[in-house]
C-alpha positions in Angstrom: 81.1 66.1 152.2 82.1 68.5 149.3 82.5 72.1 150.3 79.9 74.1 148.2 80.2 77.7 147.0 78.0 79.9 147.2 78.2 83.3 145.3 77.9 86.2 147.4 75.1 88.6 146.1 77.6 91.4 145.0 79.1 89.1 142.9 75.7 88.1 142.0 74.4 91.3 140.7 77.8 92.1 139.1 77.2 89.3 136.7 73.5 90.3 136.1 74.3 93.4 134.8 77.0 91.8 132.5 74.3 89.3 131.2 72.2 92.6 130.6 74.8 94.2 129.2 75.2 91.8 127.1 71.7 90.9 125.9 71.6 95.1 124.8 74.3 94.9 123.1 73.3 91.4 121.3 69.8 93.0 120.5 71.0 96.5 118.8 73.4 94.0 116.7 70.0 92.0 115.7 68.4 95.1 115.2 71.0 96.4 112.8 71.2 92.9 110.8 67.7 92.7 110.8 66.9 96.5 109.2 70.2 95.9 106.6 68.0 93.0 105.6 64.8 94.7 105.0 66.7 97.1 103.0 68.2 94.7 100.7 64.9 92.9 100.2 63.4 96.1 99.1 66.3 96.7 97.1 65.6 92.9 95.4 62.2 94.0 94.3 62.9 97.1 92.9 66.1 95.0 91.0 63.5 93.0 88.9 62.2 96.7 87.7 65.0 98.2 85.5 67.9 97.6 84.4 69.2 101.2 85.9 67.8 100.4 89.3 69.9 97.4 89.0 73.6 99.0 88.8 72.2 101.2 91.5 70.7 98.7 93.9 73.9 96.6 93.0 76.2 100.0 94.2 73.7 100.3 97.3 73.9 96.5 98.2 78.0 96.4 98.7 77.6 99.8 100.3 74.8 98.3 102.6 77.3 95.0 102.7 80.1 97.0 103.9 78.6 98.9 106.8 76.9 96.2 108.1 80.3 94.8 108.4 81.8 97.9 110.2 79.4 98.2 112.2 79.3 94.7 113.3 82.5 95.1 113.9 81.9 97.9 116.4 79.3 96.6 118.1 81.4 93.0 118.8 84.6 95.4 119.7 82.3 97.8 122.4 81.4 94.6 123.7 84.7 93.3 124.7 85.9 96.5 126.1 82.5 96.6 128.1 83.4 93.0 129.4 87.0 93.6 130.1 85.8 97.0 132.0 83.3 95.3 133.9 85.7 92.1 134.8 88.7 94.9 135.0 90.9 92.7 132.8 93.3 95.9 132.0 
């Protein structure tokens, strides 16, 4: 017979709050794409209007572009120091 591990329930609940942990910070990321989007949608209606609008939605779209980026960016780097705090990798 094999010798079967069982995790004790500290180790357990450690690892619950890390997949909740996760799972937040996942979400706000999803949240941030998902309202970005819904801005540059707008942003695509009001291009068909006017030429004008059009160099300023095109301005407002790289702008948009670019902090979705950083803040991506953010969100994935607070992640890994929240994991490497949690398994106390340093």
């Amino acid at each position: 017979m094999g010798l079967i591990l069982i995790p004790s329930t500290a180790r357990r609940k450690n690892m619950t709050k890390l997949i909740k942990l996760i799972q937040r910070r996942i979400n706000g990321l999803i949240a941030s794409l998902i309202i970005s989007g819904i801005i540059m949608l707008m942003l695509a209606v009001l291009i068909v209007w006017s030429p004008l609008i059009l160099q300023l939605a095109v301005g407002l779209f790289i702008v948009i572009f670019a902090y979705m980026l950083f803040f991506s960016a953010y969100k994935v780097w607070a992640l890994k120091k929240e994991i490497e705090e949690h398994l106390k990798l340093k």
